[in-house]
N, C-alpha and C positions, 0 to 999 in steps of 0.2 A: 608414463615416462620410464623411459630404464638409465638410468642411474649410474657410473662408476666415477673411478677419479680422475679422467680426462677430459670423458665428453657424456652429452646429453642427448638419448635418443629418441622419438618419439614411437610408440609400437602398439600393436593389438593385434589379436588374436592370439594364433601357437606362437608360443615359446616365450612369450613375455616374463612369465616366472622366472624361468633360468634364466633368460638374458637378461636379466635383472643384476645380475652377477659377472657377468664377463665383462674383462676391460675389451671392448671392441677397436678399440683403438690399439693397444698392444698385438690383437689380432693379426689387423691390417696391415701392422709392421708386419709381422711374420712372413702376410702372404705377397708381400710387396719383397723383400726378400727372396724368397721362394724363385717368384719370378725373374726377379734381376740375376738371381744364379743360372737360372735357366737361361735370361738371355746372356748373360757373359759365355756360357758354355757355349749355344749353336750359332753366337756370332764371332765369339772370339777363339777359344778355347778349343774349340774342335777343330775348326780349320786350320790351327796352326799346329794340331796335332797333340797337342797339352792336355787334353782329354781324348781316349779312345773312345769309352763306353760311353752312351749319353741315354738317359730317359729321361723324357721332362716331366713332372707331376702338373704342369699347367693346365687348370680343372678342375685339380684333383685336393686342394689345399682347404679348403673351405671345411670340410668335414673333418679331414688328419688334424688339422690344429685344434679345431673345436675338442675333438677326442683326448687328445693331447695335455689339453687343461685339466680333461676329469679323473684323468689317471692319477690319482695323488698319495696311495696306499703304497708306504715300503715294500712291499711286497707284492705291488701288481707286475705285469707282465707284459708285452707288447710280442707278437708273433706278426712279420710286415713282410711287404716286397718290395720288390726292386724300384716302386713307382711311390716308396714313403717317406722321399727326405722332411715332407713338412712337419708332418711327424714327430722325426726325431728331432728338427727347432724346436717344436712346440715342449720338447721332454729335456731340452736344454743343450742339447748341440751345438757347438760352438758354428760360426762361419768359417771360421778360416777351417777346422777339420771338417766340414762338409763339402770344400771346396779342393781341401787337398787329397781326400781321398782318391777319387774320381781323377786325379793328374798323378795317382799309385804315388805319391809322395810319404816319405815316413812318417810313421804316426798314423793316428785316424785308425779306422776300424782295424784294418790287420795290416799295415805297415805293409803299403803297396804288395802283398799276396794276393785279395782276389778283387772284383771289380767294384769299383769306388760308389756303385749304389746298392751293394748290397751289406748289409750296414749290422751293427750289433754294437749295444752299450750294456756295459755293467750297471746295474741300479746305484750300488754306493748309499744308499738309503732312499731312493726314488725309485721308477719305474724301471723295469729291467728289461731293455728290446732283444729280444730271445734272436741268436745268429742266424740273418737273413741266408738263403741258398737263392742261386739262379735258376733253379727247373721250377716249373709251375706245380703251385699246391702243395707240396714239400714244407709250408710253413704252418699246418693245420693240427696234423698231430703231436708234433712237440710240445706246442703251446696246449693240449689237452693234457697232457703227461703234467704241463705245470701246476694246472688246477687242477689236478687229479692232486699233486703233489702239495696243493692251498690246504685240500679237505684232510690229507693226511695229518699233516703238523700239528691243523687244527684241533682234529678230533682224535687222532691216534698218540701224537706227543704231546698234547693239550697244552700247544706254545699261541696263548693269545692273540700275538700279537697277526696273527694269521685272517683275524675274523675277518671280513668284510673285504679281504682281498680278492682281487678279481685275471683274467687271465682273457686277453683280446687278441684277437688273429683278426688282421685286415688280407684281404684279398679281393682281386679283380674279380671279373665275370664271369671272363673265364674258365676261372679255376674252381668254379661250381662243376666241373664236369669230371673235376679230378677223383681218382681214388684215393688221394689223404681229404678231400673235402668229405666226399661221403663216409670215408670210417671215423672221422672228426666228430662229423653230427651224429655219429650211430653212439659213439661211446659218451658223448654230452647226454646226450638224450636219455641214452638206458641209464645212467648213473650219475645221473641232476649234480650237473657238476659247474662251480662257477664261473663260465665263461663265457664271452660274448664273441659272435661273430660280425663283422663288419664288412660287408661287401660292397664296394665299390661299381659300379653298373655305368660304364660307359658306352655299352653296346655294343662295343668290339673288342674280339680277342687278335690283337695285330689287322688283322679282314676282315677278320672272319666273322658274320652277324653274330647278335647273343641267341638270336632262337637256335643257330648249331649249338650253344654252349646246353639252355634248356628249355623245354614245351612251352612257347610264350613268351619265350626272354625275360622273363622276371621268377627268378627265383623266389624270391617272398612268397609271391601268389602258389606257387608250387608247392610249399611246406607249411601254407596253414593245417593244412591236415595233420600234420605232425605232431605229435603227444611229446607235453615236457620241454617246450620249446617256444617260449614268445615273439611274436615276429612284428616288425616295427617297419612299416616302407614309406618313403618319402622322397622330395628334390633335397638333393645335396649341393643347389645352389640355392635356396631360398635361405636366409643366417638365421632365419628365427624358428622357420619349420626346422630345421637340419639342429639347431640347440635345443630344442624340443626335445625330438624323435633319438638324439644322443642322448638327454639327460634325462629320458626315463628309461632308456635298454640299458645305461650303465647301473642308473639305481634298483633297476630290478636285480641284475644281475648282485650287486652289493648286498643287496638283502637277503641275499640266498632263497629268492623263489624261484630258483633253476636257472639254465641255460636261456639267452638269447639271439636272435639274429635280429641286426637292422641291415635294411638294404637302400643304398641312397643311390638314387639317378645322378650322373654330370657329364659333361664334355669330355672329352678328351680333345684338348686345343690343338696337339701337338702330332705327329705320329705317334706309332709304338714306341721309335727309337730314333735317333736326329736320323737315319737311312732313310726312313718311312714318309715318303711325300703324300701319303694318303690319298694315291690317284685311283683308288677304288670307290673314294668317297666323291658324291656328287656335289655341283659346285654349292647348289643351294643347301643343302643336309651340314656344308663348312660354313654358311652363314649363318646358317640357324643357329649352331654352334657356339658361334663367334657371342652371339646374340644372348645367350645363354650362360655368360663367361660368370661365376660368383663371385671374382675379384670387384665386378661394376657392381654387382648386389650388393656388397658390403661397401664400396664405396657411394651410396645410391642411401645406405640406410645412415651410414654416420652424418653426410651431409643434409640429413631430414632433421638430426639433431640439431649438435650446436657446431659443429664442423663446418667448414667454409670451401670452396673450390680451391683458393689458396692454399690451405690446412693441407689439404688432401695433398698436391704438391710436392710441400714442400716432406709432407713425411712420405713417399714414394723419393723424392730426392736424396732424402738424409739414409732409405731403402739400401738404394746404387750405392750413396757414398759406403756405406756398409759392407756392402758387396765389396765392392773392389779394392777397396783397404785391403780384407778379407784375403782375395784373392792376390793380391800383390803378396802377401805375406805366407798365404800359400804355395806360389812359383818359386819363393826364395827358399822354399824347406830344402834340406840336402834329400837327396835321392835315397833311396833305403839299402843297406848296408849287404851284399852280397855273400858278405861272407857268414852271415845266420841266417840265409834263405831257408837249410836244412833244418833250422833249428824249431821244434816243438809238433814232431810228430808224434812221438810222444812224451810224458814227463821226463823233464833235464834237471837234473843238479847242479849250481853255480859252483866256480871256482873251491870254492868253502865245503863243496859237496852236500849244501843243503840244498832241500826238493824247493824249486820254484814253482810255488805255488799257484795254479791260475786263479781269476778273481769268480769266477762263477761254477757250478757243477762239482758234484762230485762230492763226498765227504772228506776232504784233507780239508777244503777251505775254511771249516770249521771247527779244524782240528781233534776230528775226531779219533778217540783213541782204540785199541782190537786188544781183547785177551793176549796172554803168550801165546807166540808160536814158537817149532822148533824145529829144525828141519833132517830131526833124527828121530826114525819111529821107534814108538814104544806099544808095542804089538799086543794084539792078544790072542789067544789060542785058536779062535773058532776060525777059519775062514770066511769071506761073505762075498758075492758078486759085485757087481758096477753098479746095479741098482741101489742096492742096500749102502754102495758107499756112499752115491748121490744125497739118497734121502738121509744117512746121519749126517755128512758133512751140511745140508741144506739147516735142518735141522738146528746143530748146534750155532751156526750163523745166526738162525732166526733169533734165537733164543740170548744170547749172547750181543743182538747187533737192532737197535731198536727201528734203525733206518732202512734194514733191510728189507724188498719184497720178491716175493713169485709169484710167476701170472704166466697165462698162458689160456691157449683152450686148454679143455677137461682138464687141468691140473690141479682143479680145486675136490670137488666129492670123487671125482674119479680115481683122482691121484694119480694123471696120467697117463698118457694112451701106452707110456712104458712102465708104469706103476711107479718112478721114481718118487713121487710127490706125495704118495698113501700117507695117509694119517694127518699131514704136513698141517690142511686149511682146518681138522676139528682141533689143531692141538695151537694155533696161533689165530685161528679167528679170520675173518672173510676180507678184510682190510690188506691184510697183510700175504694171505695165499687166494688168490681168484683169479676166476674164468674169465677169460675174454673174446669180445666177438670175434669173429673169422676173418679176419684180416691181418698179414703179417706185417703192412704196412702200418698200423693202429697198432700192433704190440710194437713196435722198434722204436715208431715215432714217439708214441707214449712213453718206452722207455728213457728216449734222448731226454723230453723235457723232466720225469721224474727223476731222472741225475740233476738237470740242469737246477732242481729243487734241492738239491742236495741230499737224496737220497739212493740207494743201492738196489735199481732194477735189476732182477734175474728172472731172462723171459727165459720161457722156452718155446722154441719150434718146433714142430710135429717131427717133420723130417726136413732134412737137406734141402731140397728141391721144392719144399712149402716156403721156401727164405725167401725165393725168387721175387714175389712182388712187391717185397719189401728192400727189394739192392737198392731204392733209392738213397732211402733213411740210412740203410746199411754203409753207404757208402758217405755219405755226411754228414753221418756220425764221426766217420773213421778221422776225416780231417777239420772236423771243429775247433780242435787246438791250434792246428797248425794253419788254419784259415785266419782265427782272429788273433795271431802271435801271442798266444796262451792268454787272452782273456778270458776266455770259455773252455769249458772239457765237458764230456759226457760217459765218465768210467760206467760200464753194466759189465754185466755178463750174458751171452745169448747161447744155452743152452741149445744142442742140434745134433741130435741123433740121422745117423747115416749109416749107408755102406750095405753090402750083403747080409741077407741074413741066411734064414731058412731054404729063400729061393729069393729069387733075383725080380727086377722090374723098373721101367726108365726113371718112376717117380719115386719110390720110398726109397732104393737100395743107391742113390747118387752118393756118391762121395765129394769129388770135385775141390775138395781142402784148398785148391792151389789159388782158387777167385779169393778165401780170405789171404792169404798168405801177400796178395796181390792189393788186397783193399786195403788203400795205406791209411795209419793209425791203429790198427785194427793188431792186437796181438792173438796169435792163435794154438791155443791147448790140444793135443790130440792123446791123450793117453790111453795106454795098452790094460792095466791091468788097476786092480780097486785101489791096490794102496798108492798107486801115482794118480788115480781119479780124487782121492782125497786134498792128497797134497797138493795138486794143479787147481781143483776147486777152490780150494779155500786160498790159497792165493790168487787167486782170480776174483773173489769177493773180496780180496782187500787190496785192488790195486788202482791206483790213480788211471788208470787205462782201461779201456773198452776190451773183452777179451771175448772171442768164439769160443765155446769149447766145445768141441767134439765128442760125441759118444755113439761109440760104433756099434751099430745093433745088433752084430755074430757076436760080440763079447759083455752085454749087458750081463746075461745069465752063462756066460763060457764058462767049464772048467778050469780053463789055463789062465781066465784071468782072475781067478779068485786068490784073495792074499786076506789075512789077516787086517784087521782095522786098524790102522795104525797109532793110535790118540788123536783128541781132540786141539790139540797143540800142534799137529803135523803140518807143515808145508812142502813145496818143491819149488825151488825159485825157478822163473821162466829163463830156456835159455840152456840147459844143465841136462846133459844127453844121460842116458843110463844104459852101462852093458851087462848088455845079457849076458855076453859069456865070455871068455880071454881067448885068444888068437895068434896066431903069427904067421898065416899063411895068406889071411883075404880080409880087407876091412868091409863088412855090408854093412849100409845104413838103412833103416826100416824106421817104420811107424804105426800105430793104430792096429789090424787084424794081421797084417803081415808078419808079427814081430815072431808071433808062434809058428808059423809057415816058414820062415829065415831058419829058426831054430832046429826047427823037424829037419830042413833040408840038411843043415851042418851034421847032423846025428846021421842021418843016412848015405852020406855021402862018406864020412870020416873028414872031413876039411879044418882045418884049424882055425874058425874064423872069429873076427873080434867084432861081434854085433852089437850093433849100438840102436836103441831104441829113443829117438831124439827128442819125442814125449813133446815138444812143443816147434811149431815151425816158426813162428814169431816172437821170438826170434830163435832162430838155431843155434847151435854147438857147433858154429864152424871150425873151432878149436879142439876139441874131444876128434873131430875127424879126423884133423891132420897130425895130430899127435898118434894117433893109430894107423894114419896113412907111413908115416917115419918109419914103425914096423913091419905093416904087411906088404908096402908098395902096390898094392893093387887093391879097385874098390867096385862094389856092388850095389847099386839103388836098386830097392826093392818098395814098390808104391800099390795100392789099388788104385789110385786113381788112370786115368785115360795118360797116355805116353806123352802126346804133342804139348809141350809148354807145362807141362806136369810140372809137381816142386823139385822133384828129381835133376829135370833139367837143371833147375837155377843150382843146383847144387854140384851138378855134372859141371857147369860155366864156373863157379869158384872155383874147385877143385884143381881143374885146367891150366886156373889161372896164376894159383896160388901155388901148388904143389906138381906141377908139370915136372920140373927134377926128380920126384921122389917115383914117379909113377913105372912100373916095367910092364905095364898093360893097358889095354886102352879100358876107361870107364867103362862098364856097363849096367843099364837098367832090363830090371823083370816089372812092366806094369802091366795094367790093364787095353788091349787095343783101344784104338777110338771112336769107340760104340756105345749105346748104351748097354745097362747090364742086362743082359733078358731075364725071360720071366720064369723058362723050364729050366730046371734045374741041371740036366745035362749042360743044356747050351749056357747055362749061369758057370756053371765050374772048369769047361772048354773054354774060357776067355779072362777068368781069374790065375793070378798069379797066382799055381801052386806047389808045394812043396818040391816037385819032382820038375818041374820049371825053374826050377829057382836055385835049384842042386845042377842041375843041366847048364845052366849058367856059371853057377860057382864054378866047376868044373874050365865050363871055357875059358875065366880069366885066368883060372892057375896055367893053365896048359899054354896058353900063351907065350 
C-alpha cells in the first residue's frame, strides 16, 4: 500500500518505495490544473486573442511535476523550455502569474517583455528556474555553468551548505541534436559534475520524427556507451515507473556519483503550438496517443486506492474552479507600464541613485565588496606590453577576488594561445584557471550559469571569429536583464583577441566590434594601449554588466602600445574617450590599432587634429565628441573594421543628428572595404586603413 495524507493506493513492483512518499493526490491537482490552463488558453484565450503565444505541456505533466517535488535543496537549479509550465506549478508558481504571463500582463516572469511560456523564477531559498530562452537547446549549457558553479562554492569556498545540490536541465528530443546539448554532456562528463539531464521524448520535433533528431530515436540507447554518465530510460506515462526512474537519477545525482540522464517516453496530445493541427500525424498514431494520456494513468491509479469516480470529479472540478478564478484575475492585471520598456538593459540606479539590484547572478547580489580603486595612475618606470598587462591585472583579481575564474582552451598549462594567462593556473590552482573543451558555445554558456551562481566568469576566445558558434549564448546573455525585468543578470567578461596582425586571414584577423556594440546588454572594451588594458579590465571584472573586451593582436606586443603599469588600484570608467593629442583644425575619432595610424597621419601631414581614442564603444563619449566637434567643426571616423553598418556609421548618424549646426564638412570615414582581410600581406595592407589613407583623408575634410 502506498500511503500519504489523502489517499490510499494499492501498488507493486517499480516505484513503490518512492511512491510511498508522494501525495498523489496534490499531484493530480497539479496536472488537472495544467490542463484546464491549457484548455482555457486554446478554447478561450487564444481565440479572443488574450494569448498570442500558446504551447500546451498536455503529456507532458506527469514527469515535470514528479521532478518538481524532488527538487528541494536551496540551491538546486532548474534549466527548462518553453513546453514546462508544470514544472514551474510544481516549484510553486502561482496560477494567476502562469496565466498572466502568456496574456504579456504585468508581473510574472518579465512584465509582458518576452513570451509568456518562457518562464524564470528566483529560488528565494527553493529551487532557482534558470532564464528559459526561445531557440532550441540554448537551455543546456547555462545550467552546466551552475553546477560547475554547486562544486565550486562547495569545494573551493567550502560554503556547505552547497552539498547535495544538484542542477537539472529538461529538454525535448529535439534538442538532443543541438550543439549546446552536446557540449552540455561533453563538459558533465569530462568533469563529473552534478547535474542531471531530463529529456522529454515525444517523438517529434514540431514533424519532424525523433530518428532525424538521433540513430534510433532514443537517445538513452545512444549514450550507454558513454563514461561518467548514468542513464535511466523509461514510460513517462506509467506514475510508478516514471517515480521510480526520477527518484533514483535525482539521488544519484545528489550523491555526487556524477552526472545523469533520464529519458522518459510521452505523448504529445497537443500540436507543437495551438497553430499545429498535427496533419502529419496519422489518424491512428493520435489514437494511440490519446490512449497513452498519463493524466488517465494517474487517475486509473488513485481510483485503485481509496478514491472514488466522484472524488476524481470533483477535484478536476475544484482544478477549472482554480483555473478560472486565476485567470479572471489575470485579465484584470493592468497592462505593463510603457514607459520602462527601456529599462534594465543594463544595471539602473533608482531615484536615490542606488544600484537596483537584480535578485539572481552576479556578485553585487551578495554584496560583494573589491579592494580600492582609483582612477588616476600611479605608474612605474618599466614599460610592459598588452600581454603583460592582461596577465597582472588578471592576476591581482584572482588573488584579491575569491569568486573570480578563467577558462578558456589552452589558458590553463599553456597560458594561452597569446601567453596572456602564463603562470596564471600554477599560481591559483586548476579550479580557478582551466582548459575547456572546444566549444564556444560551452565556454559562454558555462559562463552565463557560473554568474548566475554568483560568480565572476572571464572566458577567453581564441579569436574573434572563434565567438561565432557561440552568438547564441552571446546574445542571451546580453538581454537576461532586461528579458526577466532585472530578476536575473549574468555580469562575465569575454576576453577576444582580433584584428590584423603579422599578416592578414578571414579567420583569426576579424575584427567586426560593430556585432557587440549591436548585441544589446552587452558592453564593449576596445583598448589601444597597456595602461587603458589595465584599467578597462579591471573594471570590467568588477561590473554588474556582461562586457567583450577586445584585445587586438598588432598591439598585444606593439611598441606604441607599451606604457608603464599603472597600479593595482587603476581603473577607467566605461564610457570616458581619451585624447591623444589637442587640435583645432579636425576632430578624428579612432579606436583599437587605428589609434597609432591617426597619430602618424597627423604628424605627417602637419594637421592640427584633436584625436580621440574612445577605448570603449559601449558605451561611447558621445560627449568628449561634440565638445571637440564645437572646436574643429569637422570630423574623421577612423575603424578597421568593414565600412557598411561599421560603428562608425552609428556615430556618423548621431553626429548628423546632434551637431549638424557645428559641422563645415561633410563627415568622413577611413575603414576597412567590405572584404574579408586577406592572408598575403601586400593585399592585407592595400585594404587596411593606413596612415597615408588616413592623412589623404584628413587633408580632404580640411579642404573642404
Amino acid at each position: 500500500m502506498l500511503k500519504n495524507s489523502r489517499t490510499t493506493i494499492m501498488a507493486s513492483g517499480k516505484g513503490k518505495n518512492y511512491a510511498e512518499n508522494i501525495d498523489w493526490k496534490d499531484l493530480a491537482r497539479k496536472m488537472l490544473q495544467s490542463r484546464a490552463m491549457d484548455d482555457k488558453e486554446e478554447n478561450e484565450l487564444v481565440p479572443n486573442k488574450e494569448v498570442l503565444y500558446q504551447f500546451s505541456a498536455r503529456g507532458h505533466e506527469l514527469g515535470q511535476i514528479l521532478l518538481g517535488s524532488m527538487l528541494d535543496h536551496p540551491h538546486d537549479a532548474a534549466s527548462a523550455y518553453y513546453r514546462s509550465r508544470p514544472l514551474l506549478l510544481s516549484l510553486g508558481l502561482s496560477l494567476e502569474d502562469a496565466l498572466a504571463a502568456p496574456m504579456a500582463k504585468s508581473g510574472g516572469y518579465s512584465d509582458g517583455r518576452d513570451i509568456g511560456v518562457v518562464c524564470n523564477k528566483p529560488g528565494n531559498g527553493g529551487t532557482t528556474v534558470l532564464p528559459m530562452a526561445g531557440d532550441v537547446g540554448s537551455q543546456y549549457t547555462p545550467a552546466i555553468g551552475w553546477a560547475q558553479g554547486i562544486e565550486y562554492r562547495r569545494s573551493q569556498l567550502e560554503e556547505e551548505e552547497y552539498e547535495a545540490a544538484i542542477s537539472v536541465i529538461l529538454g525535448g528530443d529535439g534538442s538532443v541534436a543541438t550543439n549546446g546539448f552536446w557540449s552540455a554532456l561533453t563538459i558533465a562528463t569530462t568533469q563529473n559534475l552534478p547535474v542531471l539531464f531530463y529529456i522529454e521524448d515525444n517523438s517529434y520535433g514540431i514533424s519532424v520524427p525523433g530518428e532525424f533528431q538521433t540513430p534510433g530515436g532514443n537517445i538513452a540507447k545512444n549514450l550507454y556507451s558513454f563514461k561518467n554518465i548514468r542513464i535511466f530510460d523509461g514510460e513517462g506515462t506509467n506514475p510508478l515507473e516514471a517515480a521510480d526512474l526520477l527518484s533514483q537519477s535525482v539521488s544519484y545525482v545528489r550523491n555526487r556519483k556524477g552526472p545523469a540522464l533520464i529519458h522518459l517516453t510521452m505523448p504529445r496530445l497537443n500540436g507543437h503550438s495551438y497553430q499545429d493541427n498535427q496533419a502529419y500525424k496519422e489518424d491512428e498514431l493520435l489514437e494511440k496517443e490519446k490512449e497513452n494520456d498519463p493524466l488517465d494513468s494517474v487517475k486509473n491509479l488513485l481510483i485503485s486506492g481509496s478514491m472514488s469516480d466522484a472524488d476524481w470529479k470533483k477535484l478536476r472540478e475544484e482544478a477549472e474552479k482554480d483555473v478560472e478564478k486565476a485567470a479572471e484575475k489575470a485579465l484584470a492585471r493592468p497592462e505593463p507600464d510603457p514607459s520602462k520598456t527601456e529599462q534594465y538593459v543594463f544595471a539602473e540606479r533608482d531615484e536615490d541613485g542606488n544600484e537596483e539590484i537584480q535578485h539572481v547572478g552576479g556578485l553585487a547580489v551578495e554584496g560583494h565588496t573589491f579592494p580600492r580603486s582609483n582612477s588616476s595612475p600611479n605608474p612605474e618606470k618599466q614599460r610592459i606590453n598588452i600581454v603583460e598587462a592582461i596577465r597582472r591585472t588578471l592576476e591581482y583579481e584572482l588573488e584579491t577576488n575569491p569568486k573570480l575564474m578563467v577558462f578558456g582552451e589552452d589558458v590553463g598549462a599553456k597560458g594561452g594561445v597569446h601567453a596572456a594567462t602564463l603562470g596564471l593556473q600554477t599560481s591559483f590552482g586548476e579550479a580557478r584557471v582551466f582548459d575547456t573543451s572546444l566549444s564556444e558555445e560551452g565556454i559562454i554558456g558555462r559562463s552565463v550559469g557560473l554568474a548566475y551562481s554568483g560568480l565572476m566568469p572571464v572566458a577567453e576566445i581564441q579569436f574573434r571569429k572563434y565567438a561565432d558558434p557561440a552568438t547564441e549564448q552571446l546574445n542571451n546573455c546580453g538581454t537576461i536583464r532586461w528579458r526577466t525585468a532585472n530578476k536575473f543578470a549574468a555580469p562575465m567578461v569575454v576576453r577576444m583577441p582580433g584584428g590584423f596582425a603579422k599578416c592578414g586571414d578571414p579567420w583569426h584577423s576579424v575584427c567586426n566590434e560593430v556585432f557587440f556594440a549591436h548585441a544589446i546588454g552587452w558592453q564593449v572594451a576596445f583598448p589601444s594601449n597597456a595602461q587603458d588594458t589595465v584599467g578597462l579590465l579591471r573594471t570590467a571584472m568588477r561590473s554588474n554588466n556582461p562586457t567583450i573586451f577586445f584585445e587586438h593582436r598588432n598591439l598585444l606586443d606593439a611598441r606604441y602600445a607599451r606604457k608603464p603599469y599603472p597600479g593595482d588600484e587603476y581603473v577607467i570608467p566605461f564610457g570616458k574617450a581619451n585624447k591623444l593629442q589637442e587640435g583645432d583644425e579636425l576632430t578624428v575619432v579612432t579606436w583599437g590599432a587605428m589609434c597609432e595610424r591617426c597619430e602618424e597621419a597627423a604628424k605627417e601631414t602637419g594637421i592640427r587634429a584633436d584625436i580621440l581614442d574612445l577605448r570603449t564603444l559601449v558605451p561611447w563619449d558621445k560627449e568628449a565628441v561634440l565638445k571637440s566637434l564645437e572646436k574643429t567643426n569637422r570630423c574623421l571616423i577612423v575603424h578597421e573594421d568593414t565600412k557598411t553598418a561599421g560603428f562608425g556609421a552609428e556615430i556618423s548618424a548621431t553626429l548628423t543628428k546632434e551637431a549638424f549646426k557645428l559641422l563645415d564638412a561633410p563627415i568622413e570615414r577611413v575603414t576597412m572595404p567590405d572584404i574579408p582581410v586577406p592572408h598575403n600581406v601586400e593585399l592585407m595592407n592595400s585594404v587596411l586603413p593606413s596612415s597615408d589613407k588616413i592623412g589623404v583623408a584628413m587633408q580632404q575634410v580640411i579642404v573642404f
